[in-house]
Structures are given as structure tokens and as C-alpha cells.
C-alpha positions as CSV (number, residue, x, y, z in Angstrom):
1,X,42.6,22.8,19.6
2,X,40.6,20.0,21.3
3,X,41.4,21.4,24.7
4,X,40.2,24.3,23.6
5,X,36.7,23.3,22.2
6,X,36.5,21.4,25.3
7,X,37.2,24.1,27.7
8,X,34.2,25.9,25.7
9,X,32.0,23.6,26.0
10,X,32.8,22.8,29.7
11,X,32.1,26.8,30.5
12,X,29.0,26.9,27.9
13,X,27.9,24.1,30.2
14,X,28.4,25.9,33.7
15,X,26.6,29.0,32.0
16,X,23.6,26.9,31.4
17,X,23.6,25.9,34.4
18,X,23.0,29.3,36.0
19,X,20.6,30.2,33.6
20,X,18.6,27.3,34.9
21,X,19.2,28.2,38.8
22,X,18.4,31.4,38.0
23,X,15.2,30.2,36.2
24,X,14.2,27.5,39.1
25,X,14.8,30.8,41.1
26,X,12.6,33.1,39.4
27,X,9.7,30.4,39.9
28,X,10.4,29.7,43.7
29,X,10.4,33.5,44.4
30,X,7.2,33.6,41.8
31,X,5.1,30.7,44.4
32,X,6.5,33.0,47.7
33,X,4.9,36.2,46.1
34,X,1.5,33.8,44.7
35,X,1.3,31.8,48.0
36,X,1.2,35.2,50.7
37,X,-1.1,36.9,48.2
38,X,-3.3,33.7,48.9
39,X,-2.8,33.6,52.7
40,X,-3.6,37.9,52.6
41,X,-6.7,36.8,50.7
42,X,-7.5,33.3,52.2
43,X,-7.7,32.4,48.5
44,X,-8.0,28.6,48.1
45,X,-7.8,27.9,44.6
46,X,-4.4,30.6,44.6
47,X,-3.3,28.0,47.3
48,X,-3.8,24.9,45.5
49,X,-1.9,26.5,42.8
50,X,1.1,27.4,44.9
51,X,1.2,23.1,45.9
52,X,1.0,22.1,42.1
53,X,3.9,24.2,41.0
54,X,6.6,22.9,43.6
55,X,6.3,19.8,41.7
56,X,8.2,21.6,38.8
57,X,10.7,23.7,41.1
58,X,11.5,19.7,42.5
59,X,12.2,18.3,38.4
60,X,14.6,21.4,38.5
61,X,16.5,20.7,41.9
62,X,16.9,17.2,40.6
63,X,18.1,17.9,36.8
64,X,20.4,21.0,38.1
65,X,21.9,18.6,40.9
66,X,22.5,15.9,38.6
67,X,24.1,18.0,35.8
68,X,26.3,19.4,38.5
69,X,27.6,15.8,39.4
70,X,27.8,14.7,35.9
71,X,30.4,18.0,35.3
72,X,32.6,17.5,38.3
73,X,33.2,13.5,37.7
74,X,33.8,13.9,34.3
75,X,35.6,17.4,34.2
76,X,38.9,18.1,36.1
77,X,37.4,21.7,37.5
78,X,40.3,24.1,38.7
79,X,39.9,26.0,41.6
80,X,37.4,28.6,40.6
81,X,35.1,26.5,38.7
82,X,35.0,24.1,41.4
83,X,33.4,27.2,43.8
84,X,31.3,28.0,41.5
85,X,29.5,24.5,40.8
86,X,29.8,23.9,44.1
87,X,28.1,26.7,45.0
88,X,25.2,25.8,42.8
89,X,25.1,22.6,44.1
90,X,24.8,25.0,47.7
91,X,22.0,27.5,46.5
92,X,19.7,25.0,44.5
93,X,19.0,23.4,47.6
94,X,17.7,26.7,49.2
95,X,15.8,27.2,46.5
96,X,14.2,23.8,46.6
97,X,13.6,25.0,50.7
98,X,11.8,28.2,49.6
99,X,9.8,26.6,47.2
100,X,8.8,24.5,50.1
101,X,8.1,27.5,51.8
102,X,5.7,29.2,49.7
103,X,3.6,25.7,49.9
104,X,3.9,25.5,53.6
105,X,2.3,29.3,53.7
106,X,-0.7,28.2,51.2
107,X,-1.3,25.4,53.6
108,X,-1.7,27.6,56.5
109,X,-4.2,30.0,54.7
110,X,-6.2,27.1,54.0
111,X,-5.6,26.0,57.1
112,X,-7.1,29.7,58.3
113,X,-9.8,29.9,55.8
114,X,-11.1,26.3,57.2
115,X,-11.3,27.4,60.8
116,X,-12.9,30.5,59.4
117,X,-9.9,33.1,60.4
118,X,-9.3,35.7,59.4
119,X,-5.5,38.1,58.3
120,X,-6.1,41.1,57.6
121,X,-5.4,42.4,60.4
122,X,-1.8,41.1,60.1
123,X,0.6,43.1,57.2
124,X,2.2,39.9,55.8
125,X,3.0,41.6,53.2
126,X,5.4,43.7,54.5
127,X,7.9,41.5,55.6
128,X,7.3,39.3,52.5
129,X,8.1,42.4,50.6
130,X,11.9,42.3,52.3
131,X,12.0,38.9,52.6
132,X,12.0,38.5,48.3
133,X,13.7,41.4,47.6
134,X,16.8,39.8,49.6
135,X,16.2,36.6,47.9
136,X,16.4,38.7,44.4
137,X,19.8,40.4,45.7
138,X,21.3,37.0,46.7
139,X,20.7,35.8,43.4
140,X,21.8,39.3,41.9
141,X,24.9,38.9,44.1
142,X,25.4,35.6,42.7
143,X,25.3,36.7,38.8
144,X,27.3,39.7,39.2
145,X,29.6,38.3,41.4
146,X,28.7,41.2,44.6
147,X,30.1,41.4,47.3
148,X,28.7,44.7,47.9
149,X,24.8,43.3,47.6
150,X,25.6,40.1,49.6
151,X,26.6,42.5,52.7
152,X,23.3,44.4,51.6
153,X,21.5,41.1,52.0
154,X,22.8,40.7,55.4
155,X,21.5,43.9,56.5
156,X,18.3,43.3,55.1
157,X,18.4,40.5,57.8
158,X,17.9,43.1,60.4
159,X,14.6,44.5,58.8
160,X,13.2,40.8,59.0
161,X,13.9,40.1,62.2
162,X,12.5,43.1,63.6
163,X,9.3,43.1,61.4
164,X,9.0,39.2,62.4
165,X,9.1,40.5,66.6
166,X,6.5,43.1,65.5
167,X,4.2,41.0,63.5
168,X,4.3,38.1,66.2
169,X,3.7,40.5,69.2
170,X,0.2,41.5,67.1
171,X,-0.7,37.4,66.4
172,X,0.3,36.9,70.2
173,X,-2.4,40.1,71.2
174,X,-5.1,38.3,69.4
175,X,-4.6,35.4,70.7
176,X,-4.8,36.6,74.5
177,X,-8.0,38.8,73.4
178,X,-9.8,36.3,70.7
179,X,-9.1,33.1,72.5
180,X,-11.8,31.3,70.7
181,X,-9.7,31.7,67.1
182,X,-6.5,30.6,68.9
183,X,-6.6,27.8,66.6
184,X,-6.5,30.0,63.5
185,X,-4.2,32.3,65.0
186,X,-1.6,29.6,65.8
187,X,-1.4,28.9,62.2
188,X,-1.0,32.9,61.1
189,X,2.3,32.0,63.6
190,X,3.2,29.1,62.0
191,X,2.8,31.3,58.5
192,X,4.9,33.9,60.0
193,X,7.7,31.6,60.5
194,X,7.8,30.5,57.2
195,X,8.3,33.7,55.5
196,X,11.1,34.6,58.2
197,X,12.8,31.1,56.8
198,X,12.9,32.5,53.2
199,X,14.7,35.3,54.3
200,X,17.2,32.9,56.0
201,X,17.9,31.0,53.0
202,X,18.6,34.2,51.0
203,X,21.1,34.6,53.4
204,X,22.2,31.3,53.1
205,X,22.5,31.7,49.1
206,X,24.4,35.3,49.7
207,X,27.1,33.8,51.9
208,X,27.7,31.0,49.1
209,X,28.0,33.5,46.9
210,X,31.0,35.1,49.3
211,X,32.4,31.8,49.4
212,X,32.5,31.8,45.7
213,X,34.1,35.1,45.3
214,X,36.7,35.5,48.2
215,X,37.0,31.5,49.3
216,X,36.1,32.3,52.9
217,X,32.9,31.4,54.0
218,X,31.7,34.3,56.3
219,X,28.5,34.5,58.1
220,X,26.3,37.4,57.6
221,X,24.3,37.3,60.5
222,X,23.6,35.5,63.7
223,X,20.1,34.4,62.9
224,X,18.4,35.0,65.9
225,X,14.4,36.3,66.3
């Protein structure tokens, strides 16, 4: 009986830890969405917003992390539960990264709106738009255990990298015929970049989740831009 009431309480534990992922998740995808709308709008109190809530997505990378640790040296995990705490050991630090993200893109709009830039003329947007809905399939992937929307994910790559060739041919055009915002314009590249890494680590987080099902890790794509 005791082996049994542990064994609940060992998988009531892994359950609230995916809750919580999916939670920190939720917010990190929340500040991606918050800190392009601010970039789009050169919005500076939006952007100042995006930097004070990474604080909190930080508290959760920590208390998930720790929890994580705390189960595998006092638990004796077999085989699948290992993956699977493993795994969120894996995608809580890409969540942390995206988090990261979405302040690094608020810093280049204010960046932007100091120099007295301008984006509309670049669809950020766009490729944001892909760029979160693969980090919401990932994470879909990871609670439904899909193998069929992690290869989705990885095709969703595709989209990305050719919106991020577009959209950096455009900043590239203004540069050579604006030369005198080259400053601001180098920082709409630097924003680019950014939102082409959160696609990456949705990738990341859907090949974990392969991992978790099959036991192989398998890439998903090459990566390259």
C-alpha cells in the first residue's frame, strides 16, 4: 500500500510539474506576442513591461529546475519517467531563452524609437505569427504526447526561414537607400534575429518531445538562414 501511495504521489508530482512548464510557457509566449506588438508600435512603456516580467519567467526556470532535481535524487524514476523529467529539465531552459527573447526584441524597439526609426515598413508580425504558433505546437506536442505536431513543428521551420530571407532582404534595401538610419536599421536586424531564435527553440522543445516519446533524439531541421 505504501508503494502505492507513493507511486501517486511521485506521478501527482511530475503532473504539477507540467502544469507549471506549461504555465512558465504560456507567459514566455505571452512577453514574445507583448514585446513585437511594442517593437510594431515603438511602444516604450509596452517594452519596459516585456523586461519586468522575465523576472517572473526566471523564479519559474529556477523552482521548476530545482523540483526536477529534488525528484530524480530522491525517486528511483524508471525509464519513462526519467524522459519525461528530463525532458522538462530540456524545454524549461528554452523557455527561459525565449523569455529572453521577447526582452532582447523590446530593447531593440527602444533602441529604434531612440534613434527616431521607424518599422512599419517591416511585417514583423508575420513571421512572429509562425514563429508562436510553432512554440504553441511544441508544447501541444509535448502534452499530448505528438509525434504528428512535432514533425508539423519542423515544417513550420521552413516558413521561418524563408520569411526571415525576405524580411532581411527589405531591412538590407533600406539600409543601401536610407543610409543615414543605418543605425536604426541595424537594430530592426538584430530584432529580426531574435524572433527567428524563438522559432529555433520551439524546435528545440519539439525534438525533446521526440526524444521523450520514441527515445531517439532526431533533428527536425538543419537550422540554417
Amino acid at each position: 500500500m505504501e508503494t502505492s501511495q507513493a507511486r501517486q504521489a511521485y506521478s501527482h508530482d511530475i503532473e504539477d510539474l507540467e502544469h507549471d512548464l506549461l504555465e512558465m510557457a504560456s507567459r514566455a509566449e505571452s512577453m514574445i506576442g507583448a514585446s513585437v506588438d511594442s517593437l510594431c508600435r515603438l511602444d516604450v512603456q509596452h517594452a519596459r513591461d516585456v523586461l519586468d516580467a522575465d523576472e517572473e519567467i526566471d523564479k519559474r526556470d529556477l523552482d521548476i529546475e530545482t523540483r526536477c532535481l529534488r525528484l530524480l535524487a530522491l525517486q528511483n524514476p524508471i525509464a519513462g519517467d526519467f524522459r519525461v523529467i528530463g525532458t522538462i529539465l530540456k524545454i524549461i531552459t528554452d523557455i527561459e531563452r525565449v523569455g529572453d527573447l521577447a526582452v532582447d526584441i523590446a530593447k531593440c524597439g527602444l533602441k529604434i524609437e531612440k534613434e527616431m526609426g521607424g518599422t512599419s515598413f517591416i511585417d514583423f508580425p508575420r513571421i512572429a505569427t509562425v514563429a508562436r504558433a510553432m512554440f504553441r505546437e511544441a508544447l501541444e506536442a509535448f502534452v499530448k504526447r505528438d509525434m504528428a505536431l512535432v514533425a508539423h513543428v519542423g515544417r513550420l521551420e521552413d516558413q521561418v526561414d524563408d520569411l526571415y530571407r525576405e524580411i532581411r532582404e527589405q531591412i538590407h534595401e533600406r539600409m543601401r537607400h536610407t543610409p543615414e538610419e543605418v543605425v536604426a536599421s541595424s537594430w530592426l536586424l538584430l530584432a529580426l534575429h531574435h524572433i527567428e531564435r524563438t522559432a529555433d527553440h520551439a524546435v528545440n522543445i519539439a525534438e525533446r518531445v521526440g526524444f521523450m516519446v520514441t527515445g531517439r533524439l532526431e533533428r527536425l531541421s538543419d537550422r540554417s538562414v
